[in-house]
C-alpha positions as CSV (number, residue, x, y, z in Angstrom):
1,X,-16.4,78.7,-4.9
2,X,-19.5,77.6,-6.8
3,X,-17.2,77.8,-10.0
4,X,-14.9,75.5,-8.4
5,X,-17.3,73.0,-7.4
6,X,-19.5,73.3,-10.7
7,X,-16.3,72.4,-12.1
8,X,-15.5,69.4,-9.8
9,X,-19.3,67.7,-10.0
10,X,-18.8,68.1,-14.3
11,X,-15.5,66.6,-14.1
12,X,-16.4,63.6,-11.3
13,X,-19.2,63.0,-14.0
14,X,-16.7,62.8,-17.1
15,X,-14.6,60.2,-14.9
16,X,-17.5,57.9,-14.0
17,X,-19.0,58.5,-17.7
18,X,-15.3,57.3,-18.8
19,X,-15.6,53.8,-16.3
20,X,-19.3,53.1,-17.2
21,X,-18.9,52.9,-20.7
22,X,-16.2,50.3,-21.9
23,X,-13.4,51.5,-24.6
24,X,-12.4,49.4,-27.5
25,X,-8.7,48.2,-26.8
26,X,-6.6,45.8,-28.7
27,X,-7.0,43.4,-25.5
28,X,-10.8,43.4,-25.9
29,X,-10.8,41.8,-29.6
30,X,-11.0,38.1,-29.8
31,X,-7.5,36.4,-29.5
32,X,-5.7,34.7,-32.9
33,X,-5.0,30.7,-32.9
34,X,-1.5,30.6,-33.1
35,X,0.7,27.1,-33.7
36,X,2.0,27.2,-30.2
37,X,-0.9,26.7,-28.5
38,X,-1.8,22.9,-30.0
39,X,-0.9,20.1,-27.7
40,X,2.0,17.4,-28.9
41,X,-0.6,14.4,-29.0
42,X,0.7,11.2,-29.3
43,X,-1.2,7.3,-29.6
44,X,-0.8,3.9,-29.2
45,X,-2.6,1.8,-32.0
46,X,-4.2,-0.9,-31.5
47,X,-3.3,-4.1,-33.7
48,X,-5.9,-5.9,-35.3
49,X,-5.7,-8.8,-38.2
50,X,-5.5,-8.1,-41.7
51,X,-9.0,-7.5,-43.3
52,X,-10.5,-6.7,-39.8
53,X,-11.5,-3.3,-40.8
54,X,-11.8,-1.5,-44.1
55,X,-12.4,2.2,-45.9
56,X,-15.5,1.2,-46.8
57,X,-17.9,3.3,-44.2
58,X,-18.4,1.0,-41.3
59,X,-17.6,2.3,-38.1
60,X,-18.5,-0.8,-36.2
61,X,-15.3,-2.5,-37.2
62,X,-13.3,0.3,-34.7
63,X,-14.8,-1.3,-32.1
64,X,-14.0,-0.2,-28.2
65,X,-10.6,1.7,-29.8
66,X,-10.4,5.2,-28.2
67,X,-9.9,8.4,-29.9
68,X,-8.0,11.0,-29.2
69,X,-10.0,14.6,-29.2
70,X,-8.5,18.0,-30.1
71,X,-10.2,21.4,-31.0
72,X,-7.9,23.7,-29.9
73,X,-7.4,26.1,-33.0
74,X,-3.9,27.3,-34.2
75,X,-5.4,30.0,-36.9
76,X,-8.2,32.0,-37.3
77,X,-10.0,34.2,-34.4
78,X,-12.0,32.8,-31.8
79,X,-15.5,34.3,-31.6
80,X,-15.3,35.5,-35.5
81,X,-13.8,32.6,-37.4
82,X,-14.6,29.8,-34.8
83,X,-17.0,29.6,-31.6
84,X,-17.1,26.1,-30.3
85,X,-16.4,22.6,-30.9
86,X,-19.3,22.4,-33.2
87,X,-17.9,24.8,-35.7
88,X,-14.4,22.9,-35.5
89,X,-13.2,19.6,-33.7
90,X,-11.8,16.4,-34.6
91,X,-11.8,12.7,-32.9
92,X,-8.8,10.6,-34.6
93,X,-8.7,6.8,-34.1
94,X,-5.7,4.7,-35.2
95,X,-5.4,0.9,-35.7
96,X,-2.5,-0.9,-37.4
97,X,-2.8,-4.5,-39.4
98,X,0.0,-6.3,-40.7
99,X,0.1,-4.2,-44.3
100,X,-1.8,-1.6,-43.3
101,X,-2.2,1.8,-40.7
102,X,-6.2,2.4,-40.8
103,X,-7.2,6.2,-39.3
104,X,-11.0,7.4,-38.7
105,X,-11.3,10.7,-38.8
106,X,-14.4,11.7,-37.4
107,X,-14.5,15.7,-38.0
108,X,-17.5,18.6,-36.2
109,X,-17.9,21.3,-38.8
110,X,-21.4,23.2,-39.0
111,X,-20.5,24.4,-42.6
112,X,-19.0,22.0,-44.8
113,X,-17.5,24.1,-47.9
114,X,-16.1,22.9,-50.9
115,X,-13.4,24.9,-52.7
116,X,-14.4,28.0,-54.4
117,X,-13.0,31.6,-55.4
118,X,-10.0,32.6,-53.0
119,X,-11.4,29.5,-50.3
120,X,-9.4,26.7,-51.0
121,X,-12.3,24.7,-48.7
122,X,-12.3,22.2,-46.1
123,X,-9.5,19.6,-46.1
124,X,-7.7,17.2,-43.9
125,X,-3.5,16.7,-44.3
126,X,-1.5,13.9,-42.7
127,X,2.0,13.9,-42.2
128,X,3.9,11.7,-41.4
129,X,8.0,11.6,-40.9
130,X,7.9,15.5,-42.4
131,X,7.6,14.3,-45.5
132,X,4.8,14.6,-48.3
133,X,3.4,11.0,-49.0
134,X,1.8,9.7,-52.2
135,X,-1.7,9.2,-52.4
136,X,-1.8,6.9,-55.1
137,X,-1.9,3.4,-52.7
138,X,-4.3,4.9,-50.1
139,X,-7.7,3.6,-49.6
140,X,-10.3,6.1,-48.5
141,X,-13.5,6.4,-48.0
142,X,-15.7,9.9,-46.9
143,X,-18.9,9.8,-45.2
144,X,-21.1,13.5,-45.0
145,X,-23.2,13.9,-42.0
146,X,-24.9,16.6,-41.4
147,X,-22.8,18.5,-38.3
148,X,-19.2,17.3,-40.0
149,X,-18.1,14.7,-42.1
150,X,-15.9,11.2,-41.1
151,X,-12.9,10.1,-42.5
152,X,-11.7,6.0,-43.4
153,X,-8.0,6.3,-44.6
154,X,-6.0,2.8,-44.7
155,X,-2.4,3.6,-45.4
156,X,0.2,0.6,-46.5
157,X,2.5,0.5,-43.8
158,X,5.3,0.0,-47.0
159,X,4.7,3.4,-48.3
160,X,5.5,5.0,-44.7
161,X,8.5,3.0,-44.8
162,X,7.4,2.3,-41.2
163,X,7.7,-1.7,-40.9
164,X,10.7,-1.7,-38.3
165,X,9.1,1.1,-35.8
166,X,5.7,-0.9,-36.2
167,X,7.2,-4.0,-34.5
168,X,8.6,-2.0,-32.1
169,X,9.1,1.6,-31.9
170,X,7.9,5.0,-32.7
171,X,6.9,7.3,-35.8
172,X,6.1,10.6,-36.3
173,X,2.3,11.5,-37.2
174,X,0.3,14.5,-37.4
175,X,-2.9,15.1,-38.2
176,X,-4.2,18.9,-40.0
177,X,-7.6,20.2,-40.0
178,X,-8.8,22.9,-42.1
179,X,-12.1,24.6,-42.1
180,X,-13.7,27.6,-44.0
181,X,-16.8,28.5,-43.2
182,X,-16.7,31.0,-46.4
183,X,-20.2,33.3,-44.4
184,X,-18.0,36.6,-44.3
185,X,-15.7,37.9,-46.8
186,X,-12.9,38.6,-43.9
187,X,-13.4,35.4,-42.3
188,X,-9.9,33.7,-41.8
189,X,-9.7,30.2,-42.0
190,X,-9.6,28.0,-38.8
191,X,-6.9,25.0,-38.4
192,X,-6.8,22.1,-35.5
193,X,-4.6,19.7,-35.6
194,X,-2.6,16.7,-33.4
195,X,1.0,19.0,-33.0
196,X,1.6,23.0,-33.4
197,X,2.3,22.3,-36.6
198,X,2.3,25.6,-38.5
199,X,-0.8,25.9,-41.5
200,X,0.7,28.1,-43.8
201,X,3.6,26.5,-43.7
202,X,2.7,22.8,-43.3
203,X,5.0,21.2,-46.0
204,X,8.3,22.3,-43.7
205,X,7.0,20.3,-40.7
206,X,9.8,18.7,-38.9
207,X,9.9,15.2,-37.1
208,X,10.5,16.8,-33.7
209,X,7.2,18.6,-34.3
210,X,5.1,15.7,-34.5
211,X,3.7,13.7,-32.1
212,X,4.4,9.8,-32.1
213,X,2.4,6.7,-32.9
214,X,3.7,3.9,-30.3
215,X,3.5,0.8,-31.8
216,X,4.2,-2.3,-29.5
217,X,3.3,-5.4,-31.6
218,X,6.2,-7.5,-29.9
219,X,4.2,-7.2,-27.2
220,X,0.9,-8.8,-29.1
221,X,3.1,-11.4,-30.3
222,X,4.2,-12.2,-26.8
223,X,0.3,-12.1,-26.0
224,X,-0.2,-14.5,-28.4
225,X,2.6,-16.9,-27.5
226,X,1.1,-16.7,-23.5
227,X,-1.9,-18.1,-24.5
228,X,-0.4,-21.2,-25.8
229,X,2.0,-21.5,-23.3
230,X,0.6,-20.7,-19.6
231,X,4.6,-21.1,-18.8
232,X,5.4,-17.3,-20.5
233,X,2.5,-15.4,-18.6
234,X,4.5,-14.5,-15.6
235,X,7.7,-14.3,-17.3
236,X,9.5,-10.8,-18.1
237,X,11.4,-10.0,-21.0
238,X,15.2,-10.6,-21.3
239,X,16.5,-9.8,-24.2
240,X,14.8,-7.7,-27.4
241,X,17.2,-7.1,-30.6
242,X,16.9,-6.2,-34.0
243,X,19.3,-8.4,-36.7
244,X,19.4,-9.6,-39.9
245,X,19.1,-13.2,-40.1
246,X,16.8,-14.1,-43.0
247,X,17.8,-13.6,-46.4
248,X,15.7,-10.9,-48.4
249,X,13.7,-10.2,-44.7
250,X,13.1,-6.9,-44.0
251,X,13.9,-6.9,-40.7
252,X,14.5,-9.7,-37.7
253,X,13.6,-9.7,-34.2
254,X,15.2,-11.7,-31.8
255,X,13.3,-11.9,-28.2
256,X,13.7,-13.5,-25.5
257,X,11.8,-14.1,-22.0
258,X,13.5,-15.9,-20.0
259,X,14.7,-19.5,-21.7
260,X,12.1,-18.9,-24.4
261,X,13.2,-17.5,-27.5
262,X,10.9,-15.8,-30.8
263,X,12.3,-14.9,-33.6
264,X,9.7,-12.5,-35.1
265,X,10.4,-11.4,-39.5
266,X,9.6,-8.9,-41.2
267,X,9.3,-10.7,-44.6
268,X,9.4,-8.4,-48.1
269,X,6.6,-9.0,-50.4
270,X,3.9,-8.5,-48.9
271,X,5.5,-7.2,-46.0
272,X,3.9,-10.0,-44.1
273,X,4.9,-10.5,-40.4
274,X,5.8,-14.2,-39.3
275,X,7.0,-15.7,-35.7
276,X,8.4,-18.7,-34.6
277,X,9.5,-19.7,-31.0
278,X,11.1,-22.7,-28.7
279,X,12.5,-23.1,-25.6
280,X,15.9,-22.9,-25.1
281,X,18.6,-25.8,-23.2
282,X,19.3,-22.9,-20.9
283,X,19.0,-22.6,-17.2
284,X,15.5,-20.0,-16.6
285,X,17.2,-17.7,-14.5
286,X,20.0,-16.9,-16.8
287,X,20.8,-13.2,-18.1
288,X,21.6,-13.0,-21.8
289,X,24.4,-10.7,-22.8
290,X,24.9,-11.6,-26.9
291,X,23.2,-12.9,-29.5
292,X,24.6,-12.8,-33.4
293,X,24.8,-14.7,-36.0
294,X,27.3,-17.4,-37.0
295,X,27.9,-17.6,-40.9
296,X,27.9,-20.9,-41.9
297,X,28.5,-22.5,-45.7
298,X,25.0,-24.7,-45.3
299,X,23.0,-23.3,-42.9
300,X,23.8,-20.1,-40.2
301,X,24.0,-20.7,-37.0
302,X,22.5,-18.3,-34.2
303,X,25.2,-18.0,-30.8
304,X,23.6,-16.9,-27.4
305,X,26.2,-15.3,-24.5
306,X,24.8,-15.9,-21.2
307,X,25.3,-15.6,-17.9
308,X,24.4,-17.5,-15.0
309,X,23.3,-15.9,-11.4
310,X,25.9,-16.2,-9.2
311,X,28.7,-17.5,-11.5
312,X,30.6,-15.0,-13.3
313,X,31.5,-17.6,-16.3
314,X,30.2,-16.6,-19.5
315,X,28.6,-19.6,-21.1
316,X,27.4,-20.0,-25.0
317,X,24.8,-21.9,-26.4
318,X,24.3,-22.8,-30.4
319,X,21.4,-23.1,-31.8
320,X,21.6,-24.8,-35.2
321,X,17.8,-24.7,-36.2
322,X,16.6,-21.4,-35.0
323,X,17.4,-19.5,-38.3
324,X,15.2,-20.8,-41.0
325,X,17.0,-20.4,-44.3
């Protein structure tokens, strides 16, 4: 009997000696980053004029614009390679000017490293459409501090073959963050960025992968048009069509609120944008079905197809000076 319970006591010892003190498991050591865990951020820019703000250092000419923050790291192991925001996070601001899309960059890093031996070093990639962009037309500017480092990059909006989407639409942008901190030699490096893009294989980024920057500046335009005219504040837009009515334009907008009607350019060049407007000899309330183009041998011609409330008649109206040759 004492055996048995000699034997009992040692082995109710061994179990609690086995709870008390903690075994090393795979699910005790700090978790990877992986891709799948960044968020699919997306922005609206802001648009300011051309000249409003520069790579050249000054952060006042951001003004009130908001940033968009993300540390949420897709390689490397927390605790080890990365252990708050102040080793690794990122603010990214985005404005837009007729030539240009401006991003600040405004990067935490407690260990700045260049590149050296097998460390390739800290470094910043942009994508944009899932292709690999030139840098020989961008504008940058790099200020050190002494918990990170900001970013100025001012982008021609030609080289992102993004005029059309800037009037009004979309286009895919993400933004990569790479830090090495280069104390340990099996340190891994540490990546953020704006989609779950993948780091080691960044140059296959696809479209779908990216989040989008909204750009709305038929909307400004419209702004722009209400202030002069206190008639357009209330009113809600109609009609809103891409065509091609000026000769060597990149693009033409046609929009319409109501009986007011803008035709917004997208000249080449200097990719410069350019907006006219009048109001049209048609009743407020009516609902526009078609506008095209009329080819004429002097001068085209621009045909509207409307609809009046109430009346099932579908009425035209020809506007011989709204396309300007």
């Amino acid at each position: 009997m004492k055996k048995n319970f000699k034997a009992l006591v040692v082995a109710l010892f061994a179990l609690l000696l086995l709870i008390a003190v903690p075994t090393t498991s795979r699910a005790d050591k700090p978790r990877k980053g992986k891709p799948a865990d960044a968020k699919t951020l997306s922005y609206t820019p802001k648009h300011v004029a051309e000249g409003h703000v520069r790579a050249d250092g000054n952060l006042g000419e951001w003004g009130a614009a908001k940033p968009i923050h993300f540390e949420t790291i897709i390689s490397g192991e927390y605790e080890y390679d990365w252990t708050s925001p102040r080793d690794l996070s990122a603010d990214l601001t985005v404005l837009y000017s007729p030539l240009y899309l401006h991003l600040l960059l405004q990067v935490k890093d407690n260990v700045v490293t260049g590149r050296h031996r097998r460390v390739k070093g800290d470094r910043v990639e942009l994508w944009s459409g899932g292709k690999k962009k030139t840098v020989s037309q961008i504008e940058l500017f790099a200020t050190a501090l002494g918990n990170g480092y900001d970013f100025e990059i001012s982008i021609p909006l030609a080289l992102l073959n993004a005029r059309p989407a800037v009037v009004n639409g979309d286009i895919g942008f993400c933004a990569l963050v790479r830090d090495w901190d280069a104390d340990d030699d099996n340190e891994d490096e540490v990546a953020i960025a704006t989609c779950p893009i993948h780091p080691r294989k960044s140059k296959r980024i696809k479209n779908e992968t990216m989040g989008k920057l909204h750009f709305n500046y038929l909307e400004e335009i419209w702004k722009a048009l209400q202030a002069q005219n206190e008639a357009l504040v209330k009113n809600e837009t109609t009609f809103d069509q891409a065509m091609d009515l000026t000769p060597n334009a990149i693009d033409d907008y046609v929009h319409i609120q109501q009986n007011n009607l803008a035709i917004i350019t997208i000249a080449d060049g200097q990719a410069s944008i350019e907006w006219s407007w009048q109001t049209l000899p048609i009743p407020q309330n009516a609902r526009i079905l078609e506008v095209k183009k009329i080819k004429q041998e002097k001068k085209d011609k621009l045909q509207i197809t409307y609809r009046i409330e109430g009346d099932n008649d579908r009425h035209q109206y020809i506007c011989d000076d709204c396309i300007s040759q």
